[in-house]
C-alpha positions in Angstrom: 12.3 -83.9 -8.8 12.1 -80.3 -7.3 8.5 -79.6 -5.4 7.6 -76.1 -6.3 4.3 -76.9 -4.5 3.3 -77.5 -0.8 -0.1 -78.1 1.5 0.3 -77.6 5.0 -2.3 -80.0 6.9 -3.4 -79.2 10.3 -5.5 -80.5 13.4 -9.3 -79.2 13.1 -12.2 -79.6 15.3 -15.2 -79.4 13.5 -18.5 -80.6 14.8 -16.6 -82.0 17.7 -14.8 -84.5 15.2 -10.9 -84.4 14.6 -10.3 -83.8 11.2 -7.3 -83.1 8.8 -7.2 -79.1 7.2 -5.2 -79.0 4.2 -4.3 -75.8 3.3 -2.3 -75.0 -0.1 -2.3 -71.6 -2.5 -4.7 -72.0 -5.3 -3.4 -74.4 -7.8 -5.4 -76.0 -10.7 -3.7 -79.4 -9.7 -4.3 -79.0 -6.5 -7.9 -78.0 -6.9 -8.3 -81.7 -9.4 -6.3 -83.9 -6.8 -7.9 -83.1 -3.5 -10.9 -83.6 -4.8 -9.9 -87.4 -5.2 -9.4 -87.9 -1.5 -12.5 -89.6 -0.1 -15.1 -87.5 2.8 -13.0 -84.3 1.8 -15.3 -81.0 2.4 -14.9 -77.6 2.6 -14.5 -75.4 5.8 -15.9 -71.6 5.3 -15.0 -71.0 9.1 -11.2 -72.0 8.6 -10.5 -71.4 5.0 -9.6 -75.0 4.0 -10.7 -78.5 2.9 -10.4 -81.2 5.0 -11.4 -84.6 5.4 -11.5 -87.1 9.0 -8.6 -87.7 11.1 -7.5 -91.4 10.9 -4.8 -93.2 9.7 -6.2 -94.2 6.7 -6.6 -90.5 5.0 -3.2 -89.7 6.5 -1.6 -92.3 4.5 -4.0 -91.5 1.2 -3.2 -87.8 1.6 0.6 -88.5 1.6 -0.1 -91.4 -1.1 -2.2 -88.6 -3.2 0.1 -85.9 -3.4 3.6 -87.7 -3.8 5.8 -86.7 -6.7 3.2 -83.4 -7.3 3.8 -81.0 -4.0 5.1 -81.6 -0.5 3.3 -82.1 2.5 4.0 -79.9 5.1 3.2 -81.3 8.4 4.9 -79.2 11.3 2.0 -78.1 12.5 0.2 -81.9 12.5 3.0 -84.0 14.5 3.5 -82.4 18.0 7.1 -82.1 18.9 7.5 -81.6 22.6 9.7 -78.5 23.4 9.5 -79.0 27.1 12.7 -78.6 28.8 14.5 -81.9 30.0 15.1 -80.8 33.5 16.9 -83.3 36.0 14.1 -82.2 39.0 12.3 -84.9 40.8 8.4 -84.4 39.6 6.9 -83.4 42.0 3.1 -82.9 43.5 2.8 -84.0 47.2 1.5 -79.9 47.2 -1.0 -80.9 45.4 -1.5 -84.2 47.5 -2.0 -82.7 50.7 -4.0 -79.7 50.4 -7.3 -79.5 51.9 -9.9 -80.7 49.6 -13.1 -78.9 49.9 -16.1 -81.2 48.7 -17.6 -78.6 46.2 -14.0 -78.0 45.0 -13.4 -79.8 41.2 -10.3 -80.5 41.1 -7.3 -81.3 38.0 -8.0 -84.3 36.9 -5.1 -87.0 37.1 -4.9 -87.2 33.2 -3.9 -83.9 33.2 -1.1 -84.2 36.0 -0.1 -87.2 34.0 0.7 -85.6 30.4 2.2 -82.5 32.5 4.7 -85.6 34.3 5.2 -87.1 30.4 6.0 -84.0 29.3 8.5 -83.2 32.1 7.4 -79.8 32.6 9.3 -77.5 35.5 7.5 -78.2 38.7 7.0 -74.1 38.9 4.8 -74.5 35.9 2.9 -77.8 36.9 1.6 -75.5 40.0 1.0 -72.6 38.1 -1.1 -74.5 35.3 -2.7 -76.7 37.7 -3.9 -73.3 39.8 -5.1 -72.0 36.5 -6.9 -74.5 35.0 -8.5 -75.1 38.4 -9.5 -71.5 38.9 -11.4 -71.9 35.4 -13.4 -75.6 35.9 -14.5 -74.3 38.9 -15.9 -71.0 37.2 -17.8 -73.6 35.8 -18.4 -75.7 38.3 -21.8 -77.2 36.8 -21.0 -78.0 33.6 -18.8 -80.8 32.0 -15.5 -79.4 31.1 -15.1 -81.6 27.9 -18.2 -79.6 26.1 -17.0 -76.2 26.9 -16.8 -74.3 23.8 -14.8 -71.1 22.3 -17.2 -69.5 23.4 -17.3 -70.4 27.2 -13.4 -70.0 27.0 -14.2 -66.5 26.1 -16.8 -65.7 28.3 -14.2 -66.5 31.3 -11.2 -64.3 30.4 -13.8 -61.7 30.2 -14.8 -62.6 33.4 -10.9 -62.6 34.0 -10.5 -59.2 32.3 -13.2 -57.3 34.7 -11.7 -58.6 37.6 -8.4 -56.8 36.9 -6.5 -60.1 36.5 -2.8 -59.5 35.0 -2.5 -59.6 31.7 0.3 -62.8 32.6 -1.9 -64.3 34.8 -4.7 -64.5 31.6 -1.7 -65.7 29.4 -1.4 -68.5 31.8 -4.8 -69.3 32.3 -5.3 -69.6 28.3 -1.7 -71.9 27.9 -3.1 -74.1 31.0 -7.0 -74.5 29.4 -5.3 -75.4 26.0 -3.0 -77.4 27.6 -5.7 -79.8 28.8 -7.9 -79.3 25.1 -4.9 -79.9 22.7 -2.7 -82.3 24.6 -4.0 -84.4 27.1 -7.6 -84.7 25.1 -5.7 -84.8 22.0 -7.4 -81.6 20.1 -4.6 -79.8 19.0 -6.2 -76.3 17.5 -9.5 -77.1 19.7 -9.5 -72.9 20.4 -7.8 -72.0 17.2 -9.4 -68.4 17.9 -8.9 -67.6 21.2 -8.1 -64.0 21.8 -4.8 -63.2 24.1 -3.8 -60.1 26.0 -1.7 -57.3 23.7 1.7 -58.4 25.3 3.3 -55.8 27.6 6.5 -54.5 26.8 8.3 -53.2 29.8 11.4 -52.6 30.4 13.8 -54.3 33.0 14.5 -52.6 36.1 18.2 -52.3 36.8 20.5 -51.3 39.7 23.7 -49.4 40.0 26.6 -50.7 40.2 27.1 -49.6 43.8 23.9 -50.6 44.7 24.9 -54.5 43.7 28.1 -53.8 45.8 25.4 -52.5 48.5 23.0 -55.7 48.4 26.0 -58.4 48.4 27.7 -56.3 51.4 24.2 -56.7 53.1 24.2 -60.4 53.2 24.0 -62.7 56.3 26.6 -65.3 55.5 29.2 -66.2 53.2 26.6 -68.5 51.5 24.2 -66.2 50.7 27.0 -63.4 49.7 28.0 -66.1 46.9 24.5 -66.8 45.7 23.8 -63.2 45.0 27.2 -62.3 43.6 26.9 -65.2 41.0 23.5 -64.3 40.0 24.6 -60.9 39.4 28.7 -61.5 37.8 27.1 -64.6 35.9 24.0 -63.3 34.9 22.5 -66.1 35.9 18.4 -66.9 35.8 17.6 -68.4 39.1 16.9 -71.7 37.9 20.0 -72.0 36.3 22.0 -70.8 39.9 20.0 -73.5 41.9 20.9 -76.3 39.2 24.3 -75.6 38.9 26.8 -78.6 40.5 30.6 -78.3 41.6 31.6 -79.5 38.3 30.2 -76.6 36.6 32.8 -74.2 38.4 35.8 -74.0 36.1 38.2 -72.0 37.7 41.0 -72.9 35.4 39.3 -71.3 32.5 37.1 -68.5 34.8 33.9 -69.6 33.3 30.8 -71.6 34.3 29.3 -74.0 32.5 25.4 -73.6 32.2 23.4 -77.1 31.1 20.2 -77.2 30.1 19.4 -73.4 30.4 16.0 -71.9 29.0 15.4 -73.9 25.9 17.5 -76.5 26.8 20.1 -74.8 25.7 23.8 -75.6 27.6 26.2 -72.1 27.2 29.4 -70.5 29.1 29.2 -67.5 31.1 31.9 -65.3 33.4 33.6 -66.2 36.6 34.5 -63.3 38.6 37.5 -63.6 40.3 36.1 -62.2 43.5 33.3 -64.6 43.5 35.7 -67.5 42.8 37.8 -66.1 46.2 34.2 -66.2 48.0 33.0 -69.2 46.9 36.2 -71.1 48.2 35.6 -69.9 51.0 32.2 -70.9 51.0 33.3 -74.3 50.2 35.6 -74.7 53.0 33.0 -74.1 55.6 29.5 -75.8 54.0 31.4 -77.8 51.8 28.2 -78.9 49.5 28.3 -82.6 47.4 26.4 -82.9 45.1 24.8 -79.0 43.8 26.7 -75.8 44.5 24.0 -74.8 46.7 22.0 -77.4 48.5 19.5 -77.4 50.8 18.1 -80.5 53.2 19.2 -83.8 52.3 21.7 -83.0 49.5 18.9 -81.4 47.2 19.2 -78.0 45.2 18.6 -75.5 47.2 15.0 -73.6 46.8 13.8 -71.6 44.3 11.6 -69.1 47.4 15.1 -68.9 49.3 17.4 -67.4 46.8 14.3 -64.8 45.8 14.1 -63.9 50.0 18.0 -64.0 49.8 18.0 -61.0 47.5 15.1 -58.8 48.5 16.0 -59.1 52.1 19.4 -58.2 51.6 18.0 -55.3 49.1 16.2 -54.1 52.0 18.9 -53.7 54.6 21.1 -51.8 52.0 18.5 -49.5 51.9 17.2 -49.9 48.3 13.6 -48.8 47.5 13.3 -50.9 44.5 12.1 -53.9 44.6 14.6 -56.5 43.9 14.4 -59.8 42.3 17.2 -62.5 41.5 16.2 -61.6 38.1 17.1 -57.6 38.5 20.6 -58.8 39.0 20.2 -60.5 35.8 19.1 -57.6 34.0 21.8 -55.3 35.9 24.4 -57.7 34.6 23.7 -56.9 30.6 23.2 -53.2 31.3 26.3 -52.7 32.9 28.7 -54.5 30.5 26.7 -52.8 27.6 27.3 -49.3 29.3 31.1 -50.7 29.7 31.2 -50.9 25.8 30.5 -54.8 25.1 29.1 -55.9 21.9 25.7 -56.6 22.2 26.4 -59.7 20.5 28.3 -61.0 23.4 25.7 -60.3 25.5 23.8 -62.3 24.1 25.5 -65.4 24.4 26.4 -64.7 27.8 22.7 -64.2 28.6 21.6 -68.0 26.9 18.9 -65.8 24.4 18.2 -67.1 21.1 18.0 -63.5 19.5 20.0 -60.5 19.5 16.3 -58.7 19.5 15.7 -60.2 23.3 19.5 -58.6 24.5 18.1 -55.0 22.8 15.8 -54.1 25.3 19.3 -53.5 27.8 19.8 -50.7 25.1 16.6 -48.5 26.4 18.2 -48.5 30.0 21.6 -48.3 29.5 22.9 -44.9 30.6 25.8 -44.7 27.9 22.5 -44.5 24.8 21.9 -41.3 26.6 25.3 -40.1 27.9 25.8 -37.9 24.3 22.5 -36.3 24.5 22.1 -33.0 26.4 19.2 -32.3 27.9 17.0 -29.0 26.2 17.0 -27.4 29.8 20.9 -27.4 30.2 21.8 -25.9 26.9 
């Protein structure tokens, strides 16, 4: 039998009580049935009936409706979509910073889900910084009754104090973070406002002034990590997780695992890199990573970034330079050399051809047949 008919049930908090929302089209069946499931109410604030959150109403929800219309429950089960990195968890930062005694600080339930989770240690500090920042705005009160309201009251606070519009992004993902996952209230801030995103567009070198930057490094070493961020268009992350094995010279590719969305992908070898990083091999000859730093571990995330903007600097470019500029000079320059876009993409590791567009606002060759009003 073919379901023509669907309700989507959802997490609610209302009245500070976890409850079920079921949400469907107007249906005269519908309408009849629900009315059968025992507690159910109706929500003006969220549009929907619902009914408590146990077991028991779960099952009689699923029981009620089978055979008439399908429950949709994407939104109720939490999938985890945190990336399953092969990094060492790690918070000794966090450990062995001086602890002021006014200072609240994350509680260990929160460190704990963030550990579960296996979320990058770059965003454990970052949301742990955040969320932080925000109990300590309210230092008096008891986090676990703050309301929409308080939330809101803080990014305004966040707002006037000319805090990034990232920086508020992060602060909102780390506060629901601790709401909807470690206190188990998913869609606790169903409402909460976010900054309009910013679109901006990527900032991207010449050709010569790549040559420039990778001319202008110290060592060997550091010549091969910034030619393969730039020939592989690699994201930093990736370059610092990449092993030995990952180098196939036979076929002049690399082999990416667990990229951004855990997604494993090929990208180019250059042959000049391969030529360097021989070399390279010969004389630091690595073990275990490409690049590692003390011990055998992956080299750090701060080096390669001080790698490129100090070489930047003493090649004389202005700009300031990021591992992830080489990135972004990478797609520009084989889109002005006539690649399909669709390529790009796939070399890149992004899910949609609509992320690879935004190379087509910088690339010179979208403006190389227009002439300009003041030289016709």
């Amino acid at each position: 039998m073919q379901l023509n008919k669907s309700i989507t049930i959802k997490h609610l908090l209302i009245d500070n009580k976890k409850c079920i929302g079921l949400h469907f089209y107007a249906n005269k069946i519908l309408n009849a049935l629900i009315k059968e499931l025992k507690g159910v109410a109706w929500n003006e604030e969220f549009n929907m009936y619902y009914i408590p959150n146990n077991k028991q109403n779960l099952d009689n929800i699923y029981n009620l409706f089978r055979g008439v219309a399908w429950i949709n429950s994407k939104y109720f089960f939490q999938h985890s979509r945190s990336k399953e990195l092969s990094e060492t968890f790690d918070i000794s930062w966090y450990r062995k910073r001086l602890k002021h005694s006014n200072f609240k600080l994350c509680p260990e339930s929160y460190l704990q889900k963030l550990e579960l989770k296996k979320y990058a240690n770059s965003t454990v500090k970052s949301y742990v910084s955040c969320f932080e920042d925000f109990i300590n705005y309210y230092h008096d009160k008891i986090i676990d009754n703050l309301n929409e309201n308080d939330i809101r009251y803080y990014l305004q606070w966040l707002v006037q104090n000319n805090r990034s519009n990232a920086y508020i992004n992060q602060a909102v993902n780390s506060i629901k973070f601790y709401y909807e996952i470690v206190l188990r209230m998913p869609n606790r801030f169903y409402n909460i406002e976010r900054p309009r995103k910013e679109k901006k567009l990527p900032i991207v070198l010449s050709k010569e002034n790549v040559k420039k930057i990778i001319e202008h490094t110290n060592n060997i070493k550091h010549r091969c990590i910034v030619s393969l961020l730039y020939s592989a268009g690699l994201r930093r992350s990736e370059l610092l997780n990449l092993k030995l094995t990952d180098i196939d010279s036979s076929r002049m590719l690399i082999h990416i695992k667990d990229g951004k969305g855990n997604k494993d992908r090929y990208t180019l070898l250059s042959k000049n890199t391969l030529n360097d990083l021989r070399t390279y091999y010969k004389e630091w000859k690595p073990i275990n990573y490409l690049f590692e730093g003390t011990k055998g571990k992956s080299y750090s995330a701060a080096s390669v970034g001080k790698i490129v903007s100090e070489s930047a600097k003493k090649a004389g470019i202005l700009k300031r330079v990021s591992p992830h500029t080489l990135r972004h000079s990478f797609a520009t320059h084989l889109l002005e050399a006539g690649t399909d876009l669709r390529y790009i993409q796939l070399l890149l590791g992004h899910s949609s051809t609509k992320t690879t567009e935004i190379y087509t606002h910088v690339a010179k060759s979208s403006f190389d047949s227009i002439t300009n009003p003041l030289d016709l």
